[in-house]
C-alpha positions in Angstrom: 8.0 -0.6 3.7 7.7 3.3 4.4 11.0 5.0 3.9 12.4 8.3 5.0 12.9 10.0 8.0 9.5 10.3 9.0 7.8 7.3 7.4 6.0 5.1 9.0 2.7 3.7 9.7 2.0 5.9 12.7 1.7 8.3 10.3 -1.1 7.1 8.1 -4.1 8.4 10.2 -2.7 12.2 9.9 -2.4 11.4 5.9 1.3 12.3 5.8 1.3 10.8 2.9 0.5 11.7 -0.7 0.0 8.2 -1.6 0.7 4.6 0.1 1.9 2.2 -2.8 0.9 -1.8 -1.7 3.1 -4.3 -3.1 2.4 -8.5 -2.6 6.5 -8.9 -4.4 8.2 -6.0 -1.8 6.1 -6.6 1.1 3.8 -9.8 1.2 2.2 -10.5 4.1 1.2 -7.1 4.9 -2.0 -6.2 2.2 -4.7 -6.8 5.0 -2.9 -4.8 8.0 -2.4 -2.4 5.7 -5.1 -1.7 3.7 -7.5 -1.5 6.5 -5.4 0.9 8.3 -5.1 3.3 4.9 -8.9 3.2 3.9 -9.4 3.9 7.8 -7.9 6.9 7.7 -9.3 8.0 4.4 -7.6 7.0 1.8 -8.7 5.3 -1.3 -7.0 2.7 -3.9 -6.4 5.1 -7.3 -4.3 2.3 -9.0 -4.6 -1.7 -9.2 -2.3 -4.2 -11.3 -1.9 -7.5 -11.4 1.1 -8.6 -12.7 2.2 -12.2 -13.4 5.6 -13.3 -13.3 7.4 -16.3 -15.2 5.9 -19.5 -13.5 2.6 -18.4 -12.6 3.4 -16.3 -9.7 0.9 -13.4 -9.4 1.1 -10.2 -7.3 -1.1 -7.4 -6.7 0.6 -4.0 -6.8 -2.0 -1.2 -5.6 -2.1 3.0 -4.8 -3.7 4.4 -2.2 -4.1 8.2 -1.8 -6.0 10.4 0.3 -9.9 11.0 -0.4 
């Protein structure tokens, strides 16, 4: 989910980050939790994709970064 040292979503309200990246094949389950928490602390989605795998199997990939 976050990497390095420091990662983590603790961070998220200070915008540690540069930009968040939210992906349903990596991570699913945690789009909701997530998002709310990043566009709570002022960030905004920059990128969107969905991308569609063999057998019908859709995820959503997005970026956040600050506002």
């Amino acid at each position: 989910m976050f990497l390095g040292d420091r990662g983590g979503p603790g961070q998220v309200p200070y915008q540690y980050f540069d930009f968040v990246i939210i992906d349903d094949y990596y991570a699913p389950g945690t789009r909701q939790s997530l998002a709310s928490l990043l566009t709570t602390s002022g960030y905004q989605v920059t990128y969107a994709e969905e991308q569609e795998f063999p057998g019908g199997y859709r995820i959503l990939l997005e970026v956040y970064e600050p506002r």
